[in-house]
C-alpha positions in Angstrom: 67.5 22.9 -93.2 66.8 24.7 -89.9 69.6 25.4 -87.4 69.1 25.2 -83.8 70.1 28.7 -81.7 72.8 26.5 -79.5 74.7 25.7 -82.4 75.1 29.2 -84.0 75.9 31.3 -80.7 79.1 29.4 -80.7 80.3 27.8 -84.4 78.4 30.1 -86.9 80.0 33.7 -87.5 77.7 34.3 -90.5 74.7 33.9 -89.1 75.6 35.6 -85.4 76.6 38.8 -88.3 72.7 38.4 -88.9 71.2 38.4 -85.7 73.1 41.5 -84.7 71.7 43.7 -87.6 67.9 42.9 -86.5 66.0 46.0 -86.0 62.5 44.5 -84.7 61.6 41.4 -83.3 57.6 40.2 -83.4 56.8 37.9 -81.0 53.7 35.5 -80.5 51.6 35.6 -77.4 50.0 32.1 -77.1 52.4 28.8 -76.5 55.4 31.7 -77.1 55.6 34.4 -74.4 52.1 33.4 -72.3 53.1 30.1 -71.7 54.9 31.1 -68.4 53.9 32.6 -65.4 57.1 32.5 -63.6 57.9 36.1 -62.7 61.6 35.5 -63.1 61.5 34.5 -66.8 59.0 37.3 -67.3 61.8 40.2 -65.5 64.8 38.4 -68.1 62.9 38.8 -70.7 62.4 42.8 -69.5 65.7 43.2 -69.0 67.1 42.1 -72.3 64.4 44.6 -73.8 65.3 47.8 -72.3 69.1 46.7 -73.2 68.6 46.3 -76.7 66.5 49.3 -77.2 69.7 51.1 -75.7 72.8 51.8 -78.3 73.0 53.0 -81.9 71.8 49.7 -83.3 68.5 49.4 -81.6 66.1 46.4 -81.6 62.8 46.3 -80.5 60.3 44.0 -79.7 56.7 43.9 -80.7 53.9 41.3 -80.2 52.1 39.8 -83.3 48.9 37.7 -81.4 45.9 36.2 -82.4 44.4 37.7 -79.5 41.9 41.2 -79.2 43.9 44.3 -77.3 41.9 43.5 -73.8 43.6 39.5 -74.2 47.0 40.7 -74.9 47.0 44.1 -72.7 49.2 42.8 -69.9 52.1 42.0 -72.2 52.0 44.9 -73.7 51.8 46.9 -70.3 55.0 44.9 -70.2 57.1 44.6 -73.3 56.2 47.5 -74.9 57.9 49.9 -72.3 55.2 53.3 -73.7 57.3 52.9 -76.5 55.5 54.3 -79.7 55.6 51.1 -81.4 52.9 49.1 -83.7 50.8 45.9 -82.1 49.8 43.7 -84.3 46.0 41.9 -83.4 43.5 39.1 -84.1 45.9 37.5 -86.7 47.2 39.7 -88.2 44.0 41.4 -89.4 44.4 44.8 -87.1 47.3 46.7 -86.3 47.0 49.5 -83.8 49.4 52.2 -82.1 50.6 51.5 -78.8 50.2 54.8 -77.4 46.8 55.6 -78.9 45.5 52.7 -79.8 44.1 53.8 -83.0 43.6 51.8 -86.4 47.1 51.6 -88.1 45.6 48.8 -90.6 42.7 46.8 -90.4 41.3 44.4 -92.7 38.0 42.8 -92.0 35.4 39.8 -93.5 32.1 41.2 -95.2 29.2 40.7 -93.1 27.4 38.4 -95.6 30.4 35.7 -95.4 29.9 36.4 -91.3 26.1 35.2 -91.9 27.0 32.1 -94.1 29.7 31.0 -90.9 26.8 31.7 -88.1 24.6 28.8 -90.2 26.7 26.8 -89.0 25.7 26.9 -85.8 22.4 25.1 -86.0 23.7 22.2 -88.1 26.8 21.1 -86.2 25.3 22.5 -82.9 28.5 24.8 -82.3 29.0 28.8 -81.3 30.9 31.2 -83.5 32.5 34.5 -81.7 32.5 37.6 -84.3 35.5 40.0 -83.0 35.3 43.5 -84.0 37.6 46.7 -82.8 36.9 50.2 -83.5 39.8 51.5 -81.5 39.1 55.5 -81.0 37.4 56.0 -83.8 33.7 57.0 -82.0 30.9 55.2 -83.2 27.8 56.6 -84.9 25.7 54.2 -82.3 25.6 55.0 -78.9 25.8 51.4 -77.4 28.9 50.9 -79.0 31.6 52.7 -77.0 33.6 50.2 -76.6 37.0 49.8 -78.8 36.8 46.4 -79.4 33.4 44.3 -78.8 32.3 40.0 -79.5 28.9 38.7 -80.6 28.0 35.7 -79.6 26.5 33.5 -82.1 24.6 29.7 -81.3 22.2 28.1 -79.0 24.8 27.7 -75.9 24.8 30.9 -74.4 26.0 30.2 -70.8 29.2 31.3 -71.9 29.8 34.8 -70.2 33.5 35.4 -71.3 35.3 33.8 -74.3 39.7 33.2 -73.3 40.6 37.0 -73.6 38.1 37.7 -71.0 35.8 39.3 -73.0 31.8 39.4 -72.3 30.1 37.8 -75.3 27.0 40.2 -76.7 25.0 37.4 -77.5 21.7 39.5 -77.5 22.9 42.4 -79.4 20.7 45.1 -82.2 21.2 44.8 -85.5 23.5 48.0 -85.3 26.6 45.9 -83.8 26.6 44.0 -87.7 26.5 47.5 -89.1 30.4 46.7 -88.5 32.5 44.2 -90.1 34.4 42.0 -88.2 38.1 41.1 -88.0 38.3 37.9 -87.0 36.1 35.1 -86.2 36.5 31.9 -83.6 34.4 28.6 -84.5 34.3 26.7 -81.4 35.2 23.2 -82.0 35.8 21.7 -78.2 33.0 20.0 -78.1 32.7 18.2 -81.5 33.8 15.2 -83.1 36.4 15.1 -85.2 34.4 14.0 -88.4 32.0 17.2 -88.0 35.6 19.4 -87.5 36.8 18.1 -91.0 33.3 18.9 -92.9 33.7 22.5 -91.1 37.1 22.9 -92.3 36.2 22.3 -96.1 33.2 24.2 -96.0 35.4 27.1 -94.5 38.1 26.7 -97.2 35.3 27.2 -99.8 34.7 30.9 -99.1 37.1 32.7 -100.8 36.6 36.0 -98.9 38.4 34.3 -95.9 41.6 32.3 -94.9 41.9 29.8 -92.0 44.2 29.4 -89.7 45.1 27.7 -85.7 47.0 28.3 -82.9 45.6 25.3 -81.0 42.4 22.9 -80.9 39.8 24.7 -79.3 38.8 27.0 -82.4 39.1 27.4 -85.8 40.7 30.5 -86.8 39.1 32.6 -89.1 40.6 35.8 -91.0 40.0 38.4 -94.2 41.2 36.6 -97.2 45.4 37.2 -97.5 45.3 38.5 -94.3 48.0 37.1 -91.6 50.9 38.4 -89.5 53.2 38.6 -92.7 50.9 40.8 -94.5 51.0 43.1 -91.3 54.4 42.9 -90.8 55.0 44.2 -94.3 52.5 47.2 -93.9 54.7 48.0 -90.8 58.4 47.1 -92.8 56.9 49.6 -95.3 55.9 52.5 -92.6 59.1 52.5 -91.3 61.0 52.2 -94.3 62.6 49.3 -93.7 62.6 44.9 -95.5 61.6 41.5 -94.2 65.4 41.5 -93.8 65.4 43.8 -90.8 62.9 41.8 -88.8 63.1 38.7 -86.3 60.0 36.5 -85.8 59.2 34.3 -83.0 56.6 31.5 -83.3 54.7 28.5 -82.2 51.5 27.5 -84.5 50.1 27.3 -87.1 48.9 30.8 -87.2 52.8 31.8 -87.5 53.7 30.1 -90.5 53.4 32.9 -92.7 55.0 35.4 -90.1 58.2 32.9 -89.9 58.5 32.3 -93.3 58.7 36.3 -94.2 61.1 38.2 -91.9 64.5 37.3 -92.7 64.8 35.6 -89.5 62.0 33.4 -88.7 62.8 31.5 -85.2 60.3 28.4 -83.5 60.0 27.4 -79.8 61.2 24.1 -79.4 57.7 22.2 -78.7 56.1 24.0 -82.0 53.8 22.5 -84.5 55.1 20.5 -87.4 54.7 23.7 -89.9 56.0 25.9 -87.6 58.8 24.1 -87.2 59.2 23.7 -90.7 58.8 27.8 -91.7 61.4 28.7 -89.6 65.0 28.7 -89.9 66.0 28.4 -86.3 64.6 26.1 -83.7 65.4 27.3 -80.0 66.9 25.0 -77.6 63.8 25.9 -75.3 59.6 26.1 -75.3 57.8 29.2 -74.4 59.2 32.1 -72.8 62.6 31.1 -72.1 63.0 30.2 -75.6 62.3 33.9 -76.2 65.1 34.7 -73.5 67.1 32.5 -75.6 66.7 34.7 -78.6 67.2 37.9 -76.9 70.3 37.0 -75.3 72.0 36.1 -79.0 71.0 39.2 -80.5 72.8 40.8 -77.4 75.5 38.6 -77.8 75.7 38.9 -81.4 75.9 43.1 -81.2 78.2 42.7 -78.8 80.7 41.1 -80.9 80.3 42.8 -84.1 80.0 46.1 -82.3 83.7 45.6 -81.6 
């Protein structure tokens, strides 16, 4: 059974013993740490970073998103500090350095399973969005200089941007496939709910993929066992340390595995029913402040065992 944050800072010794030996905390963007604006809650959550990353028993924070680097670039302008610390991207599937932005990791789905998605399009009149990131690594084709690009795939192309604000390629040379993507978004907004669930099955049918949410606009698409616990394990294994050492903070769907890892899995309050479920903890709070919540018990929890 899960235990809610509240209790524990106050009744529950054993547990407070655990939260003070966490070493690195990854933290959801969407519905965890995006869902505020409020500049306040944004300069707490700051604060509590740069104080934990002081001290012989360091934690630190890094972000585990479903989004591309260009979606989640402002948080990490802002958590991150130009600490040389590992992001982790589009599910799970890419992790990348913070200072240089190069491939730590990458897994990515073979181009022909990317053309049995796209015939989708045409028969439930949707888009798909390819997502692809080269990081530094310099491509052998001149148009691609980007570090991270999205094709555009369907027969509604007055879509400019998809929601991290990148432009769509939808008329693109057959160069871009050349690379396989690492993630792919089926748009589902505008479909009935009948058409979703045929989608869905067809989807689970490919077995060179997994599926995943974090929310009801698109269906999430990954590599096969690739997920924000396989990438937290390549990173528990490049720095030498276990699931033990690491905190995770989620919301959806998409963080199930991630919460059910780390030794610590934590969900915001207004999480989905299997997020809810994966974790041990539940915050008191939704969103950011829930995060705050989380920070300020680890500092608390240090503090006392520290003396």
């Amino acid at each position: 059974m899960n235990k809610g944050l509240r209790d524990i800072a106050h009744t529950d010794l054993s547990h407070l013993h655990a939260f003070s030996q966490i070493k690195i905390i990854a933290v959801d963007l969407d519905g965890t740490m995006s869902g505020s604006s409020d500049l306040e809650i944004w300069e707490n959550i700051i604060w509590f970073i740069k104080r934990l990353n002081h001290g012989p028993k360091k934690t630190s924070l890094i972000i585990a998103t479903g989004r591309t680097l260009t979606g989640a670039k402002n948080a990490i302008k802002l958590i991150y500090n130009n600490r040389d610390l590992p992001i982790i991207l589009y599910n799970g599937s890419v992790v990348i350095n913070n200072n240089t932005f190069e491939v730590l990791y990458k897994k990515t789905i073979p181009g022909p399973t990317l053309m049995e998605i796209v015939s989708l399009t045409d028969r439930f009149h949707i888009n798909v969005f390819a997502y692809y990131y080269l990081g530094t690594t310099k491509s052998l084709f001149a148009p691609i200089d980007q570090k991270e690009y999205v094709l555009g795939f369907g027969n509604d192309k007055t879509l400019l941007k998809e929601f991290n604000q990148m432009p769509i390629i939808w008329d693109f040379d057959e160069q871009f496939l050349l690379n396989d993507p690492s993630a792919i978004l089926v748009d589902i907004r505008n479909i009935e709910s009948t058409d979703k669930d045929q989608i869905v099955n067809i989807l689970a049918a490919i077995p060179s993929i997994s599926v995943t949410s974090s929310g009801f606009a698109y269906i999430e698409i990954r590599p096969a066992d690739s997920n924000k616990a396989q990438a937290l394990n390549f990173i528990a294994k490049k720095l030498k340390l276990t699931n033990e050492d690491f905190a995770a903070i989620g919301d959806n769907n998409n963080d199930v595995e991630m919460l059910t890892w780390v030794g610590t899995g934590i969900a915001v309050s207004n999480g989905t029913e299997q997020a809810l479920n994966a974790a041990k903890f539940i915050c008191s709070h939704n969103v950011a402040s829930g995060v705050i919540e989380v920070l300020r018990l680890i500092k608390q929890s240090k503090r006392y065992h520290d003396e």
